[in-house]
C-alpha positions in Angstrom: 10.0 -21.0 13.0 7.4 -24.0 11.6 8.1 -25.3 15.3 6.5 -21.7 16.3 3.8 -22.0 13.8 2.3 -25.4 15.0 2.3 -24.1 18.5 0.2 -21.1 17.7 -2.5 -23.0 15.7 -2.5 -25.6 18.6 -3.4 -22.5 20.8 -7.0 -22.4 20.4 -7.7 -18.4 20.7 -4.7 -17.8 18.4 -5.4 -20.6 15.5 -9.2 -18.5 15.5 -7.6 -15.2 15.2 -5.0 -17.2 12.2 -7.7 -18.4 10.8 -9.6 -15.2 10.4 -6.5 -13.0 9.1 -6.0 -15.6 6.5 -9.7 -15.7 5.5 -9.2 -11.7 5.2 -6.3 -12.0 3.2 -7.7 -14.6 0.7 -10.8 -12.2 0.3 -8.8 -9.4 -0.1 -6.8 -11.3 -2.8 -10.1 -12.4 -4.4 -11.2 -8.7 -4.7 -7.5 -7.7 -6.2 -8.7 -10.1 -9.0 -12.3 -9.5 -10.0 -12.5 -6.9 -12.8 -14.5 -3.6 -12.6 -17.9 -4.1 -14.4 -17.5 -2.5 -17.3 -13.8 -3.7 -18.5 -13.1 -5.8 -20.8 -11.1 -8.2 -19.7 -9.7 -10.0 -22.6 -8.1 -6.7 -23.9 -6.7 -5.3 -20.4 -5.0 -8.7 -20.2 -3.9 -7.9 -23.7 -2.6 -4.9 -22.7 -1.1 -5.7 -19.2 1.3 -8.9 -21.3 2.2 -6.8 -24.0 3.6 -3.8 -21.7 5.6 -6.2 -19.2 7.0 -8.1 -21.9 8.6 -4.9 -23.4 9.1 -3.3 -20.0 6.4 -0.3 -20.5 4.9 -0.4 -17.0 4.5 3.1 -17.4 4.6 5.6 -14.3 2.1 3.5 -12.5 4.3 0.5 -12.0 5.1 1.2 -8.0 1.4 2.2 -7.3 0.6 -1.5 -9.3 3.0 -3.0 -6.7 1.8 -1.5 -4.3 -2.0 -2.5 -5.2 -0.8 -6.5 -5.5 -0.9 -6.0 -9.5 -4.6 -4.8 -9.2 -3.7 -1.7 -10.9 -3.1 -2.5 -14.3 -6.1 -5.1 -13.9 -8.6 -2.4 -13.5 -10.3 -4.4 -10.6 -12.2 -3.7 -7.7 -9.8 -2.7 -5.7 -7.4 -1.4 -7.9 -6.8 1.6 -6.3 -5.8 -0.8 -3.7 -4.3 0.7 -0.1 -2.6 3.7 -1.2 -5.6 6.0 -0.3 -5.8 5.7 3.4 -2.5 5.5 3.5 -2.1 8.6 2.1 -4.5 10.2 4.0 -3.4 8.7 7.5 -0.6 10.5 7.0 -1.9 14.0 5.8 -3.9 13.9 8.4 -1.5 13.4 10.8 0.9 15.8 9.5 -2.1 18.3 9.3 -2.2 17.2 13.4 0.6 19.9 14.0 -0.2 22.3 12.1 -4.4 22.4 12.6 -5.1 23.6 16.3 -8.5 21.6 16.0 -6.7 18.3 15.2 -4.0 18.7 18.1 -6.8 19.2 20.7 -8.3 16.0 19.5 -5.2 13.8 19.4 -4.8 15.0 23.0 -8.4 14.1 24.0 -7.3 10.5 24.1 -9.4 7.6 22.8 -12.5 9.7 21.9 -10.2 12.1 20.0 -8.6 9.5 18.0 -12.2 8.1 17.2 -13.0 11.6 15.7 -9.6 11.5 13.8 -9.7 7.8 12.6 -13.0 9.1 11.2 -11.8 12.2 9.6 -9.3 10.1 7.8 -11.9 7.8 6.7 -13.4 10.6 4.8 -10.5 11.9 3.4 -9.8 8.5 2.0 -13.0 8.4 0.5 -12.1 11.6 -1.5 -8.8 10.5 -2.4 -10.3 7.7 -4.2 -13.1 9.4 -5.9 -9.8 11.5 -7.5 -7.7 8.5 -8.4 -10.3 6.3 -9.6 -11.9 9.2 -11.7 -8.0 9.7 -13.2 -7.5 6.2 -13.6 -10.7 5.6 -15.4 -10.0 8.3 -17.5 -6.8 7.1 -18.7 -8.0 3.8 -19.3 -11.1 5.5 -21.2 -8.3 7.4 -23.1 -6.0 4.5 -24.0 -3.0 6.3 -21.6 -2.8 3.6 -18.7 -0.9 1.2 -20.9 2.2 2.5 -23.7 2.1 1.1 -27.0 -1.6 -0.6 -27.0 -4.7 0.4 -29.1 -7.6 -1.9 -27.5 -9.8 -0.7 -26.0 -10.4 -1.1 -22.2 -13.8 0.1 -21.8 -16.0 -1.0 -24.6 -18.6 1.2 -23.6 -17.6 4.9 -22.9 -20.7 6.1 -21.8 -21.0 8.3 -19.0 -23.6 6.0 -17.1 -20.2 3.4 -17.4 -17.5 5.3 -16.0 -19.7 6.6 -13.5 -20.2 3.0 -11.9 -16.4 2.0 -12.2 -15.5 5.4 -10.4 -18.4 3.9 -8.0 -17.1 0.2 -7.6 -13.2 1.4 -7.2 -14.0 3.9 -4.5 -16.3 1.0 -2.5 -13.3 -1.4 -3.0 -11.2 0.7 -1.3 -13.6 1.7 1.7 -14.2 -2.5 2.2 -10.0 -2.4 2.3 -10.5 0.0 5.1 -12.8 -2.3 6.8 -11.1 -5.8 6.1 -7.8 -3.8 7.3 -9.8 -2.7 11.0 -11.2 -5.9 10.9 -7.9 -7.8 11.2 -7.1 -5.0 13.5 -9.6 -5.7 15.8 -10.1 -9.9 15.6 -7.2 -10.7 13.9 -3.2 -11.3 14.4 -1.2 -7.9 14.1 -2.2 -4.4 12.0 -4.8 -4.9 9.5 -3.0 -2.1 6.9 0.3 -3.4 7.1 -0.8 -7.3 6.7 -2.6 -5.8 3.8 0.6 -4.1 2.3 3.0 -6.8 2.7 0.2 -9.1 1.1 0.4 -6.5 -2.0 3.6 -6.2 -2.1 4.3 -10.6 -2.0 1.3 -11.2 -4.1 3.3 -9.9 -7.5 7.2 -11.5 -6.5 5.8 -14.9 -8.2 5.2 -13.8 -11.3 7.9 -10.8 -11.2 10.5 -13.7 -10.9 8.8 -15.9 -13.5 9.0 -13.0 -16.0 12.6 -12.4 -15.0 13.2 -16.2 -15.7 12.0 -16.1 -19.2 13.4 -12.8 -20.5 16.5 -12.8 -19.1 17.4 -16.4 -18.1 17.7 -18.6 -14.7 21.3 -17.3 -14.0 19.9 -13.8 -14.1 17.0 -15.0 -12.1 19.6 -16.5 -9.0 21.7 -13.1 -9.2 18.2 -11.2 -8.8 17.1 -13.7 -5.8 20.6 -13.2 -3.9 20.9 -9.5 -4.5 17.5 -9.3 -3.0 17.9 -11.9 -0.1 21.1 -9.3 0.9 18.4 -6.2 0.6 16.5 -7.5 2.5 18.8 -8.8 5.2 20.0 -5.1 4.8 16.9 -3.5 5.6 16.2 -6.0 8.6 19.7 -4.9 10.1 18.7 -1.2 9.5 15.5 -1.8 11.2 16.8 -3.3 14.2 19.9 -1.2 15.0 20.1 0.9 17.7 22.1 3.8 18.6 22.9 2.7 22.8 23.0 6.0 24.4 25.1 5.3 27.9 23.3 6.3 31.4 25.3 6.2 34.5 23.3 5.8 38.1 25.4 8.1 40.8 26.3 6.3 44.2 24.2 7.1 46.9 24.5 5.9 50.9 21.3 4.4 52.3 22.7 3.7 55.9 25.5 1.6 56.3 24.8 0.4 52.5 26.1 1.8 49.3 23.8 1.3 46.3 23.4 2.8 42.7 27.0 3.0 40.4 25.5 1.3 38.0 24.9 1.9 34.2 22.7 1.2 31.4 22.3 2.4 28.2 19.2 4.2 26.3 17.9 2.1 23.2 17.2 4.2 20.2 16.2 3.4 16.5 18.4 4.3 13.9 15.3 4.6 11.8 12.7 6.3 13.3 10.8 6.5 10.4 10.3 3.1 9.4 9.2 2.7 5.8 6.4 5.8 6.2 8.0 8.4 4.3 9.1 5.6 1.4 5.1 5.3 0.8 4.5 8.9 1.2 6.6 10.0 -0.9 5.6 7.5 -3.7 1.9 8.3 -3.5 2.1 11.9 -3.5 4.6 11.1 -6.7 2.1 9.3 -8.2 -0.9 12.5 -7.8 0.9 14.9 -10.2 1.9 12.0 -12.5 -2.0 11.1 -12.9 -2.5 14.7 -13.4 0.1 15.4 -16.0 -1.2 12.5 -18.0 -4.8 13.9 -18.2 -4.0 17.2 -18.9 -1.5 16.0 -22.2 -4.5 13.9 -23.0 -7.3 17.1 -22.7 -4.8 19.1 -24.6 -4.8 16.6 -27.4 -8.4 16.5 -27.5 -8.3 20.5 -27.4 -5.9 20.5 -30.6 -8.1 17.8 -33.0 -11.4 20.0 -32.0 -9.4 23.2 -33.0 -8.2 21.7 -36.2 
């Protein structure tokens, strides 16, 4: 594998389009880390220590994976890639079901245009939602359990309006760094994006495990998920061989065919799609529960 690596960056095109993905990446990382005007830092840092020492992540701890930890920071792009993802695949759910949307998929390359661009928008609106609930909580003092600072000093309306503002741009330049890999880059922009995420927090997940719980715990953790994943790597290359047999036929003097083959198929069609579906749609009435028991506090003091 290193062998493999040298030979690509001695590849001229190739070490260019290397270059540029990691240049993406280390942007994207910088933007995962650079708070939302408006937060106080010093408290959501507070905050985010105190809840994973005593294991009170909350409800938001797979969307914080799956945002590289940028969550719980209340950064720029917080919201991180869970928006277009989830509205990739609405929309291409809604592709069977809409008449409009099938038509297009089966204009070709100008159709997908118009769909790539629909989704665009929808992502948009899903981010306007989350980072409005999000906000809210943080406003509220709900995103992290057991913690009275507060997050946002200054609860005007002017404030939340421009962290709503700068989380929903974060996540459209996601969309763009993502296409941009897409397009000059090695591999799919998105998914570099989510397994970046998704690495970015294993260093300091397995540095936390080491303190709490001790190194032995820390070696059991690291072969149990070596095996995982050497499990899911198995899973995602097995094949269900579905036999063919080629009938004889005469061609002259000559016999020819009587051969066979088989039919590769995927065991797991899916792929890891419906995993991330599921967990952000999980994730929508979560958000909403928690600002509804929050309005229904605030309804109860004003009564009393």
């Amino acid at each position: 594998m290193i062998s493999a690596a040298f030979r690509a960056f001695r590849t001229p095109d190739l070490r260019k389009k290397l270059l540029f993905t990691i240049a993406i990446i280390a942007l994207f990382r910088l933007g995962s880390n650079l708070p939302t005007p408006g937060v106080s830092l010093k408290n959501v840092n507070y905050c985010s220590g105190l809840a994973q020492s005593g294991g009170q992540a909350g409800v938001y701890q797979l969307v914080n994976l799956f945002s590289g930890g940028a969550l719980l920071k209340l950064s720029v792009f917080a919201l991180g890639i869970m928006p277009y993802i989830t509205s990739s695949i609405i929309l291409q759910l809604l592709t069977v079901v809409i008449p409009r949307l099938e038509t297009l998929k089966q204009e070709g390359q100008a159709g997908t245009a118009k769909i790539t661009q629909y989704t665009r928008y929808l992502t948009i609106g899903l981010a306007i939602l989350q980072s409005t609930g999000i906000v809210a909580l943080a406003r509220s003092g709900k995103l992290f359990t057991g913690c009275s600072k507060p997050l946002i000093p200054d609860t005007g309306i002017f404030t939340q309006i421009t962290m709503v503002i700068c989380m929903t741009a974060g996540t459209a330049v996601i969309m763009w760094l993502g296409e941009l890999i897409t397009d000059k880059g090695v591999g799919n922009g998105m998914s570099i994006l989510i397994f970046t995420t998704v690495i970015s927090v294993i260093p300091g997940e397995m540095l936390q495990i080491g303190k709490v719980k001790g190194n032995a715990i820390l070696g059991l953790v690291i072969v149990i998920g070596a095996a995982i994943i050497a499990g899911v790597v198995f899973m995602e290359q097995a094949q269900r061989r579905i036999p063919v047999q080629y009938a004889k036929r005469m061609v002259g003097r000559r016999m020819y065919g009587g051969t066979s083959t088989y039919i590769p198929l995927k065991v797991n069609q899916a792929g890891v799609i419906p995993v991330i579906f599921a967990s952000s749609l999980l994730y929508i009435p979560q958000l909403a529960a928690s600002l509804l028991s929050n309005q229904n506090k605030k309804f109860k003091s004003s009564c009393r």
